[in-house]
N, C-alpha and C positions, 0 to 999 in steps of 0.2 A: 695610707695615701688618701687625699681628700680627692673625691668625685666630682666633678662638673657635668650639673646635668641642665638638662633644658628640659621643656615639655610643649608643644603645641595641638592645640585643638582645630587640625585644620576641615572648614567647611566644605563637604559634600556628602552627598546623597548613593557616592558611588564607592564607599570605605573598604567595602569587604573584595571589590574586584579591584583596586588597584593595593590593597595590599598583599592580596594573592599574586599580584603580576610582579610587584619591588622584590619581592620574597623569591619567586620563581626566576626574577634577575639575578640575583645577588649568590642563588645557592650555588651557581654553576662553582665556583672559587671562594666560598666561605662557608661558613657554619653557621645553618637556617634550618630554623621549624617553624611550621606552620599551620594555621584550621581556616576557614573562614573567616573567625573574627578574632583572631590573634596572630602575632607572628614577629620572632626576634630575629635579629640577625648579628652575630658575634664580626668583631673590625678587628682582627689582629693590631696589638699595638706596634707592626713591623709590616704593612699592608702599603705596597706600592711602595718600599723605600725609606718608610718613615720610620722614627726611632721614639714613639711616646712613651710616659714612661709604663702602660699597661694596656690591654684590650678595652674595647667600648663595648657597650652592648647599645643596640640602636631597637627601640620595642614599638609594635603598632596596634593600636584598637580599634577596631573597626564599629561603629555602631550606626545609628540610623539616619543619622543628620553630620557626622561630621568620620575622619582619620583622626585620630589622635595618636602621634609620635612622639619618642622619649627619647631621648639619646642621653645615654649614660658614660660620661667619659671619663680617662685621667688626667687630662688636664687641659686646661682653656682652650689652647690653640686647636688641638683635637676636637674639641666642641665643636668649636666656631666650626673647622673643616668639614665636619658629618652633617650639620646645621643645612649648610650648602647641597654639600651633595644629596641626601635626601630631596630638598625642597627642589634640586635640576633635576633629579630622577624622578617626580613624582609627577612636577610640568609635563614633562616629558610623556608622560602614560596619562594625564589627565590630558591633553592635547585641546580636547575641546571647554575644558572647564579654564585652562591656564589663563594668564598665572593664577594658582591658590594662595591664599591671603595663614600667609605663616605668622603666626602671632606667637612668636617665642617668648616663654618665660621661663627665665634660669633661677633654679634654687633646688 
């Protein structure tokens, strides 16, 4: 199966505490680990209805200056979907920094 993945280096200074909070959202109903400055979070590819044709993995890095998010998918549409919702969920917890500047690049 060919992968579609994205990668963004998004800017802030506040990486390691909103990846801790996306991680802490998402475990309630998926499969999430996580430390300080890492943390995955497994998408069933049958999540909310959907029929893709496999699981995503969606990965975060937390470092000094920026989140850096991967989203590993099976196929486009599913991309593009997790692309989104990451970038609403992250608005969302960054409140005061939003919108963060997603600079997707797929390959």
């Amino acid at each position: 199966m060919n992968r579609s993945i994205s990668t963004a280096a998004v800017p802030t200074e506040h990486g390691s505490k909103y990846l801790q909070q996306l991680c802490k959202h998402w475990q309630h109903n998926l499969t999430v680990t996580f430390d300080k400055g890492h943390g995955t979070v497994v998408f069933p590819k049958d999540a909310r209805g959907a029929s893709w044709a496999g699981d995503a993995v969606v990965t975060f890095v937390a470092t000094a200056q920026t989140l850096d998010c991967t989203v590993d998918a099976s196929e486009p549409g599913q991309l593009e979907a997790l692309k989104g919702a990451v970038a609403r969920h992250l608005d969302r917890f960054a409140f005061r920094e939003a919108p963060l500047a997603f600079d997707w690049r797929d390959g």
